[in-house]
MMTF fields as JSON, N, C-alpha, C and O atoms, coordinates in Angstrom:
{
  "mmtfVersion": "1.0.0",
  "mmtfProducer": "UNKNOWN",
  "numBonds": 479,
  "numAtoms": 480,
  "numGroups": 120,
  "numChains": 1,
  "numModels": 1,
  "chainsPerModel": [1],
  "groupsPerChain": [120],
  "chainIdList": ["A"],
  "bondAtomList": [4, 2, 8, 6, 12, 10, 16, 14, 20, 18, 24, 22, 28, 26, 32, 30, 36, 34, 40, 38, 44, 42, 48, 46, 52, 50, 56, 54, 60, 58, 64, 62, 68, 66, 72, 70, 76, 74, 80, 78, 84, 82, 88, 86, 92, 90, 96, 94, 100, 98, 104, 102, 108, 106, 112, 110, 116, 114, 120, 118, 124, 122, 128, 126, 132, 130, 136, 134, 140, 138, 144, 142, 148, 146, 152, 150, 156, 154, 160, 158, 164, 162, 168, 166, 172, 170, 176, 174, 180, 178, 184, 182, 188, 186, 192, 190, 196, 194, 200, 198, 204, 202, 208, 206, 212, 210, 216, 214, 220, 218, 224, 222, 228, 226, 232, 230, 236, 234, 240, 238, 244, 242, 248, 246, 252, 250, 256, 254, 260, 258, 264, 262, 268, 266, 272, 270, 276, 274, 280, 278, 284, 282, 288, 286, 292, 290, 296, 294, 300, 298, 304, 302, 308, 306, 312, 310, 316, 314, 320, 318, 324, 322, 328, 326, 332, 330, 336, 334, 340, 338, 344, 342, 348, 346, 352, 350, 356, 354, 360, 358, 364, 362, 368, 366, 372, 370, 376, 374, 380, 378, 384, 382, 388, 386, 392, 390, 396, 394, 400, 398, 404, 402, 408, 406, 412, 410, 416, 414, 420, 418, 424, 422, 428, 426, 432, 430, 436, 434, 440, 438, 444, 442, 448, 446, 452, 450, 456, 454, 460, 458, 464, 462, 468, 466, 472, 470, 476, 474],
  "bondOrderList": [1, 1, 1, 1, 1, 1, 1, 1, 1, 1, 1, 1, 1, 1, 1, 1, 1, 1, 1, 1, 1, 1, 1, 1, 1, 1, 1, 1, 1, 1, 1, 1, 1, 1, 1, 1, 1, 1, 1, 1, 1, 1, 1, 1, 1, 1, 1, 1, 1, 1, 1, 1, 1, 1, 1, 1, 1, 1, 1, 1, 1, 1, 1, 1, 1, 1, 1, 1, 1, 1, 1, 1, 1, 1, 1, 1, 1, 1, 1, 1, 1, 1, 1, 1, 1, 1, 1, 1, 1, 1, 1, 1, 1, 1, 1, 1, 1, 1, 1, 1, 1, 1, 1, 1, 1, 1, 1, 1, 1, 1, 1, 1, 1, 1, 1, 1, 1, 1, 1],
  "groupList": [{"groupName": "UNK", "atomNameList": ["N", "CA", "C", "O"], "elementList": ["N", "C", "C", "O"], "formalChargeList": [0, 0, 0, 0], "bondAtomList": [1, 0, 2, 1, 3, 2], "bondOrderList": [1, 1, 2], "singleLetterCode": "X", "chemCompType": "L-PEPTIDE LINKING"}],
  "groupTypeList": [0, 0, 0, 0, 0, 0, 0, 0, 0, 0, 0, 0, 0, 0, 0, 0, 0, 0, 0, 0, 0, 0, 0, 0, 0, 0, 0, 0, 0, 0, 0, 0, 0, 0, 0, 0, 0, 0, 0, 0, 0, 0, 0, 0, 0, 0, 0, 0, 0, 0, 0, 0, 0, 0, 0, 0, 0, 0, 0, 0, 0, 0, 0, 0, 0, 0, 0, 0, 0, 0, 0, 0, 0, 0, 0, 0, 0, 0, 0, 0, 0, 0, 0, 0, 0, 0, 0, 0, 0, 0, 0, 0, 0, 0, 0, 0, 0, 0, 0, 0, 0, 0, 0, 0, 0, 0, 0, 0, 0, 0, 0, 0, 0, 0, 0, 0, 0, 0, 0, 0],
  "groupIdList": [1, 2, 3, 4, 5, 6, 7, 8, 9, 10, 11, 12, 13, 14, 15, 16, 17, 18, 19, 20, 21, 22, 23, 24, 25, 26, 27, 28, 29, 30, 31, 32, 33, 34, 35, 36, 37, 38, 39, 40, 41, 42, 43, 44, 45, 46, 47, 48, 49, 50, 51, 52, 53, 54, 55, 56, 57, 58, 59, 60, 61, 62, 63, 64, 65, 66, 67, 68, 69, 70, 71, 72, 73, 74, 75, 76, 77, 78, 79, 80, 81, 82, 83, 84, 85, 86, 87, 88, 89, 90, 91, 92, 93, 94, 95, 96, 97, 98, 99, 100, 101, 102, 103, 104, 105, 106, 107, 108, 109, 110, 111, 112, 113, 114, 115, 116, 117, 118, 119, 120],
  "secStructList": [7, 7, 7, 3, 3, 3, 3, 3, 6, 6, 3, 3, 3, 3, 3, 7, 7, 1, 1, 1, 1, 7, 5, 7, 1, 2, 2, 2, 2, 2, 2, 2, 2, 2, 2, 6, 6, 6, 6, 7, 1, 3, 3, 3, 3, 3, 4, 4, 4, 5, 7, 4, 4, 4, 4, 7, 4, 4, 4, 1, 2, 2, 2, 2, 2, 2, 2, 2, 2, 2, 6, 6, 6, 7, 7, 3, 3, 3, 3, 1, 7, 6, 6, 6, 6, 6, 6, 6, 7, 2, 2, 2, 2, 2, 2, 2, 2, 2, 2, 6, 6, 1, 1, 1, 3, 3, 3, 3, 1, 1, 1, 2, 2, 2, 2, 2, 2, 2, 2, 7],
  "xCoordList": [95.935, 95.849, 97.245, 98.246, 97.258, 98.654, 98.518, 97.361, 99.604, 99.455, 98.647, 98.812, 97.408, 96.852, 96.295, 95.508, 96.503, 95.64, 94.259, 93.672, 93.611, 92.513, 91.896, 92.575, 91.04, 90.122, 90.045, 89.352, 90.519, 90.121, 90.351, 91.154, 89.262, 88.7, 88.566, 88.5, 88.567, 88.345, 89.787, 89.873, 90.734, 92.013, 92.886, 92.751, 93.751, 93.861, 95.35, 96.213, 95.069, 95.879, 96.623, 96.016, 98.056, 98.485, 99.174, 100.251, 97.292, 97.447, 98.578, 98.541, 99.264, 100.474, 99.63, 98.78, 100.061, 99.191, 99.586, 100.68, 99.135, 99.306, 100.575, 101.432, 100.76, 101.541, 103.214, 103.16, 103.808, 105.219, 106.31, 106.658, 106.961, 108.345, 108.361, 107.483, 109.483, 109.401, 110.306, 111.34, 109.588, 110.152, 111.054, 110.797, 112.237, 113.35, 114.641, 115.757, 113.849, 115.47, 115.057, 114.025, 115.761, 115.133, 114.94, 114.151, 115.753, 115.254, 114.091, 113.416, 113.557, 112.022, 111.017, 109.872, 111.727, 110.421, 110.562, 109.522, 111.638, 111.642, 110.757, 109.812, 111.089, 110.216, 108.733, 107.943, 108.383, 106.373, 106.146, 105.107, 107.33, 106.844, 107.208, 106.088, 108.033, 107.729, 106.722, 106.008, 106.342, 104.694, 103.761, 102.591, 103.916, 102.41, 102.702, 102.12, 103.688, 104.247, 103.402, 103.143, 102.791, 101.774, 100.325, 99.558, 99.671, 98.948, 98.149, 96.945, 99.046, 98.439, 99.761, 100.975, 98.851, 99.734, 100.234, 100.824, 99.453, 99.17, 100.037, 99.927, 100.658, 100.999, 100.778, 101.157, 100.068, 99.436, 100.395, 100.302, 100.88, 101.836, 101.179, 100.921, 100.842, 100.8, 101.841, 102.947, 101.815, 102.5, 103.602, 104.827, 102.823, 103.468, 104.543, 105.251, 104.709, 105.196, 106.731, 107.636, 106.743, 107.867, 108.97, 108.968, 109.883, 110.673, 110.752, 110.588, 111.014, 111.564, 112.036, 111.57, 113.577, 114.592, 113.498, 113.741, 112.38, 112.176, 111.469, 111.287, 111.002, 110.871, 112.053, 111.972, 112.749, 114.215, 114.82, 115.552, 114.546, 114.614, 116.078, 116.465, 117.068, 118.583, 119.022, 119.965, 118.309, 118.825, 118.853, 119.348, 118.272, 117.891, 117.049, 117.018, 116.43, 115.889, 114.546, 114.206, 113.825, 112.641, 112.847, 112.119, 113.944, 114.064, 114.098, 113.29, 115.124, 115.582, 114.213, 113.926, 113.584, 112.034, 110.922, 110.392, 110.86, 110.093, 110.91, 110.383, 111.798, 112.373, 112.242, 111.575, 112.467, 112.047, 110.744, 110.569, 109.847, 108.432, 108.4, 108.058, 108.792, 108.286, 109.61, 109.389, 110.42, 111.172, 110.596, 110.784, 109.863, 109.208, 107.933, 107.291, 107.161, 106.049, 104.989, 103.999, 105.176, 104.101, 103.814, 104.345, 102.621, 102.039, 102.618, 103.055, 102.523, 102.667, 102.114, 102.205, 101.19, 100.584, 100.846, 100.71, 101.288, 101.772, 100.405, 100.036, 99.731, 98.169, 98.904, 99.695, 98.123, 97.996, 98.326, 98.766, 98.295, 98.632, 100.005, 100.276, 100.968, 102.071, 102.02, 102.774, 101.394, 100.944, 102.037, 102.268, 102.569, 103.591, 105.102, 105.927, 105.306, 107.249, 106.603, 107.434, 105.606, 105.041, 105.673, 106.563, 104.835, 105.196, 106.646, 106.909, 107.635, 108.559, 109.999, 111.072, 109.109, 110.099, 109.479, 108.388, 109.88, 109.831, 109.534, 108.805, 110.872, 111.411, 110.249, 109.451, 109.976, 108.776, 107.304, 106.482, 107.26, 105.887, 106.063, 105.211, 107.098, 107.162, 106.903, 106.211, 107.776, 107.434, 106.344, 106.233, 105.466, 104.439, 103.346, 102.244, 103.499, 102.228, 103.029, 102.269, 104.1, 104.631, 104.228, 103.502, 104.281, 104.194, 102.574, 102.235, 101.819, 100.301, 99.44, 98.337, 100.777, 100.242, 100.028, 99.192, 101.257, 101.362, 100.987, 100.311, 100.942, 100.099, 101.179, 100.897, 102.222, 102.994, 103.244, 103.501, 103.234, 103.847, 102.545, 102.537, 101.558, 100.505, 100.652, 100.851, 100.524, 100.218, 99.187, 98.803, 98.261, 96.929, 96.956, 97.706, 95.86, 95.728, 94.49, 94.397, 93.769, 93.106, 92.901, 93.667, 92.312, 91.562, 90.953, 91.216, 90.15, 88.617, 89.682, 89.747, 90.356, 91.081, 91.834, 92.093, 92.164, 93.075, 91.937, 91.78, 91.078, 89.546, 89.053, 89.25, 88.528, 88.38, 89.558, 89.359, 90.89, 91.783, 92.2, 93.008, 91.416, 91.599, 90.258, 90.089, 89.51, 88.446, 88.447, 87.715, 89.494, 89.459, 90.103, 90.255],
  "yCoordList": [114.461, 114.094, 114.069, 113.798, 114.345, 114.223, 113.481, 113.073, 112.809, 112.049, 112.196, 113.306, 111.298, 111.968, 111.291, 110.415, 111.465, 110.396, 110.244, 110.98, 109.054, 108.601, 107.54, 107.205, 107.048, 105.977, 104.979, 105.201, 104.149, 102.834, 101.24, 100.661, 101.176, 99.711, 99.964, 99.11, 101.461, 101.53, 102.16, 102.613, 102.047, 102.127, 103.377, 103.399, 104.386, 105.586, 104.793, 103.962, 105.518, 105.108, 106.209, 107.174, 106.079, 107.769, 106.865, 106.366, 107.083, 106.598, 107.784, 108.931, 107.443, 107.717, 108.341, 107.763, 109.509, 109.814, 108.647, 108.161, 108.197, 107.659, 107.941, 107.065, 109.32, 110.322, 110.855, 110.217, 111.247, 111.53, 110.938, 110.056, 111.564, 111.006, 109.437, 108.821, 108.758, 107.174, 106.758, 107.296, 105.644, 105.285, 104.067, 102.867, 104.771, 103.988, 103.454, 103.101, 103.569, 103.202, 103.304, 103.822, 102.889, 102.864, 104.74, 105.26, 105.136, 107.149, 107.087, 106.991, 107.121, 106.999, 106.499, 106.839, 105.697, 104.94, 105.185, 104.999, 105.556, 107.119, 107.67, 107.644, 108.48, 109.93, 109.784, 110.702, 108.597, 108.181, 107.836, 108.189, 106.911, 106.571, 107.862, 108.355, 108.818, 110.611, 110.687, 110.479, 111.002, 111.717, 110.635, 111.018, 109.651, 109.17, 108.892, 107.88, 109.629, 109.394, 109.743, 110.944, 109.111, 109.766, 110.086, 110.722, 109.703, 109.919, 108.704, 108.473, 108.053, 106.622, 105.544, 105.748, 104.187, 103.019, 101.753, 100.7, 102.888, 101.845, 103.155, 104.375, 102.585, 103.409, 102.379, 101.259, 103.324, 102.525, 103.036, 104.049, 102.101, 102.911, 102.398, 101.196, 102.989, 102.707, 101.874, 102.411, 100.477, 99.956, 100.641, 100.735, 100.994, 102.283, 103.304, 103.905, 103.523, 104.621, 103.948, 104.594, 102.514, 101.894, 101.62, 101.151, 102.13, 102.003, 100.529, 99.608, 100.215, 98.95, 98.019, 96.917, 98.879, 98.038, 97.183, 95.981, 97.643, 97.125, 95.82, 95.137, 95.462, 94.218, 92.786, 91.609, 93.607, 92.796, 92.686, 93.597, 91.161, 91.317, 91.186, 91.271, 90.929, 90.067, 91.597, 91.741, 92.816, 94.547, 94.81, 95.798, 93.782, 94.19, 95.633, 96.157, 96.183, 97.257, 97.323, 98.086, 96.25, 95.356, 95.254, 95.775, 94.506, 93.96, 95.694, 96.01, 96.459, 97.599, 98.418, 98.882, 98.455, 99.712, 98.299, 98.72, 97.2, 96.791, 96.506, 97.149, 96.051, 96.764, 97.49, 97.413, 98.983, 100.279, 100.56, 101.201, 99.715, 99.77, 98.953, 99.539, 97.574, 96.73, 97.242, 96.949, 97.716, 98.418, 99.423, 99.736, 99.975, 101.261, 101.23, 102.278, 99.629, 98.987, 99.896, 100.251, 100.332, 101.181, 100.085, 99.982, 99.279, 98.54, 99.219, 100.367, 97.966, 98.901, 98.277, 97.182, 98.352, 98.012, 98.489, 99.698, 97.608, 97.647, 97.415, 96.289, 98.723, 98.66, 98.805, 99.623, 97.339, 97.649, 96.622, 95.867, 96.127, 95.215, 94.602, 94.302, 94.371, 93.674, 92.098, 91.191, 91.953, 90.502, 90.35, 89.225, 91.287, 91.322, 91.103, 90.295, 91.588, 91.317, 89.88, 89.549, 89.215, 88.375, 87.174, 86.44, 87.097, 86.321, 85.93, 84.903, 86.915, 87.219, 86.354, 85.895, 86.508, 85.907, 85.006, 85.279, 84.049, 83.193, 83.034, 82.466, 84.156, 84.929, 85.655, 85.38, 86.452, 87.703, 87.219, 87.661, 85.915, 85.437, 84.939, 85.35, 84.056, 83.511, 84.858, 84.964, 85.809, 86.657, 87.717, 88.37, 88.038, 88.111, 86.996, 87.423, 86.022, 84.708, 84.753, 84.645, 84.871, 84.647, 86.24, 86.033, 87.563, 88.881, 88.759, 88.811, 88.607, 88.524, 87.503, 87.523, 86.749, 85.98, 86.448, 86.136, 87.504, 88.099, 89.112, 89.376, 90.285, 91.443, 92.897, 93.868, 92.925, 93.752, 94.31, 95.513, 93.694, 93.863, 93.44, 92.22, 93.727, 93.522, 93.819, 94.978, 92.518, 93.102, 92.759, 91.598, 94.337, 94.281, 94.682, 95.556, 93.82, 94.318, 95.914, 96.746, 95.755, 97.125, 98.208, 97.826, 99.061, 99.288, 98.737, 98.28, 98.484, 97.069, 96.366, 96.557, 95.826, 94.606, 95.044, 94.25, 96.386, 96.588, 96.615, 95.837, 97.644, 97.428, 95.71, 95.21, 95.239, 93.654, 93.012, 92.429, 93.317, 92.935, 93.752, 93.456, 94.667, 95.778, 95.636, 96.105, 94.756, 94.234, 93.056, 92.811, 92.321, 90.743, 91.102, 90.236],
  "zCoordList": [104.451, 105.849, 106.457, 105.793, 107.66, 108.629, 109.246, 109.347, 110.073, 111.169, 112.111, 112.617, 112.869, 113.66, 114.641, 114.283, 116.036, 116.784, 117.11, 117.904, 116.346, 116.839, 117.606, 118.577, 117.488, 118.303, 117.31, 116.318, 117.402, 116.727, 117.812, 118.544, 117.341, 117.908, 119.825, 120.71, 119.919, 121.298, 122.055, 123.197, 121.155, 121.728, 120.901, 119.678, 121.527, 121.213, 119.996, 120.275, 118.703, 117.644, 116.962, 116.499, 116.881, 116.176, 114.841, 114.512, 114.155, 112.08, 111.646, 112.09, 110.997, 109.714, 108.415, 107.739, 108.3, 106.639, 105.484, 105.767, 104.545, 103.701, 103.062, 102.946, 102.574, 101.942, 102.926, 103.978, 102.923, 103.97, 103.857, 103.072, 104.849, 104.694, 104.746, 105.351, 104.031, 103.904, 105.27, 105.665, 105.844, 107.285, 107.324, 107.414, 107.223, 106.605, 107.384, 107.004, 108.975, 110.103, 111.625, 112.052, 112.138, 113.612, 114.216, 115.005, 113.623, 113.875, 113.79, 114.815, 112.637, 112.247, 113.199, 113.495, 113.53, 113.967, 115.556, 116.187, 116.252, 117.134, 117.204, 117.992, 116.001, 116.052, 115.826, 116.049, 115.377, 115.704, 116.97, 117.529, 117.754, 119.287, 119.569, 119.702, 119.768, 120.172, 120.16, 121.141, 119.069, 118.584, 119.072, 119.108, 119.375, 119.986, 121.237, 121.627, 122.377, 123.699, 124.394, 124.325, 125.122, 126.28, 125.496, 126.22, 123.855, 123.195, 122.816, 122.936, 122.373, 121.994, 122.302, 122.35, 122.504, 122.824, 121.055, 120.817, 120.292, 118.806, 117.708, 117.827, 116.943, 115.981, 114.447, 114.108, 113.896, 113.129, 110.74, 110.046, 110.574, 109.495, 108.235, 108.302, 107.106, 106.03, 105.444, 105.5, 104.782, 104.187, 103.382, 103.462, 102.729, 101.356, 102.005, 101.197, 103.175, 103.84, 104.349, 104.877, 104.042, 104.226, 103.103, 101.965, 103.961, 102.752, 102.172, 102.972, 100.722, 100.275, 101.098, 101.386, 101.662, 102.789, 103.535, 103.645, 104.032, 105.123, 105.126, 106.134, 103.67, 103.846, 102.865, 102.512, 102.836, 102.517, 103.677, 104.063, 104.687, 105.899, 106.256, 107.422, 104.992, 105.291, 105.672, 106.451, 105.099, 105.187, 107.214, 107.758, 107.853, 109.373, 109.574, 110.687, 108.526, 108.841, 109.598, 110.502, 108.95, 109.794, 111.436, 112.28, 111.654, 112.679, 113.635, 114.507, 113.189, 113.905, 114.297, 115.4, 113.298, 113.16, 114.469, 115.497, 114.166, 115.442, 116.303, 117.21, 116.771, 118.386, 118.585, 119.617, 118.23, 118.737, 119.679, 120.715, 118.759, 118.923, 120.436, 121.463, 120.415, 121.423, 122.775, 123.95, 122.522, 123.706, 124.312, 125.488, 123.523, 124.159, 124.265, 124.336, 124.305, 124.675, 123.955, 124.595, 122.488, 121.512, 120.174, 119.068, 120.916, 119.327, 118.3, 118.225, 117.212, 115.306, 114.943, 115.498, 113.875, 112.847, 111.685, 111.492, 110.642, 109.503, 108.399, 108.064, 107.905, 107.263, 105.838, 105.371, 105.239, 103.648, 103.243, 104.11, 101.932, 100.899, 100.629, 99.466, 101.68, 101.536, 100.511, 100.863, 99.669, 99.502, 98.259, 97.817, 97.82, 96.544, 97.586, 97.159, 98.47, 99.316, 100.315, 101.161, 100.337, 101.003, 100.271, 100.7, 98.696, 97.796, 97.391, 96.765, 97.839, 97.446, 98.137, 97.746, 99.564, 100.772, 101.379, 101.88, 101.457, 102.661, 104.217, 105.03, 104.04, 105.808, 105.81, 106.706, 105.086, 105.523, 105.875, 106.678, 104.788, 105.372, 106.807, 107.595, 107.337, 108.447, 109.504, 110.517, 108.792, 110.135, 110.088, 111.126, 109.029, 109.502, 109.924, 110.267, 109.924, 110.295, 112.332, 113.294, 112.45, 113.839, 114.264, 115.236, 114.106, 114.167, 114.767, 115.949, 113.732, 113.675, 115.363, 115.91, 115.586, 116.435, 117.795, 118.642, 117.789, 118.97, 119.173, 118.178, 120.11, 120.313, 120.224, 120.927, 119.446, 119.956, 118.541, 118.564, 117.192, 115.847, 115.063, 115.226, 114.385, 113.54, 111.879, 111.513, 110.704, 109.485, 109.124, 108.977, 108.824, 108.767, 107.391, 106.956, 106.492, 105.255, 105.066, 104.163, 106.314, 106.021, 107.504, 108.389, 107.8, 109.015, 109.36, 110.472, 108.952, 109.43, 109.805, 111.019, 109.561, 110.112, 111.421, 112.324, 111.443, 112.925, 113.832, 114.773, 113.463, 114.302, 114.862, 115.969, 113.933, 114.531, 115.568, 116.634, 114.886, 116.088, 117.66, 118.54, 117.531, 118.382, 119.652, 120.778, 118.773, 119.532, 120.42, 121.378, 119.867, 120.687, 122.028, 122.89]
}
């Protein structure tokens, strides 16, 4: 699969293949708000597709890849099983439980789950 924009939860989404380049810096995360410019308002990334750095939050790579996003007013959703760099950090849980709260940065453990939140 490639990157590709679809419909989820009602709202136009440009999903991340599972598989690809690893999204490892604020460039990156550029070049998905590119590709979903005028396509979709949600960019939706496979966990796995992140580099390491990015949830070693003292690296600022985190921080850099969602500003991008909320400057250029393009949801992210972060899909998949983070529950191992969760355990790990402190910081990371805080900021996904504060992330999750708000409507701009999402960590979703599946699709069904962006769907249900895509619904409220």
């Amino acid at each position: 699969m490639t990157d590709q924009v679809i419909e989820r939860g009602g709202e136009a989404v440009l999903l991340c293949a599972e598989s690809g380049t690893p999204i490892g810096g604020p460039q990156d995360a550029l070049d998905l708000i590119g590709a979903a410019f005028g396509q979709a308002r949600m960019v939706a990334i496979p966990a796995t597709r992140l580099d390491a750095e990015f949830f070693r939050l003292r690296t600022g790579v985190a921080g850099e890849i969602m500003q991008k996003f909320v400057n250029y007013r393009i949801r992210l959703a972060i899909v998949g099983d983070i529950s191992a760099h969760v355990a790990a950090s402190d910081a990371l849980r805080d900021l996904v439980r504060e992330s999750n709260k708000g409507d701009h940065v999402w960590f979703l453990p599946t699709l069904d789950d962006l769907d249900a939140r895509l619904h409220r």
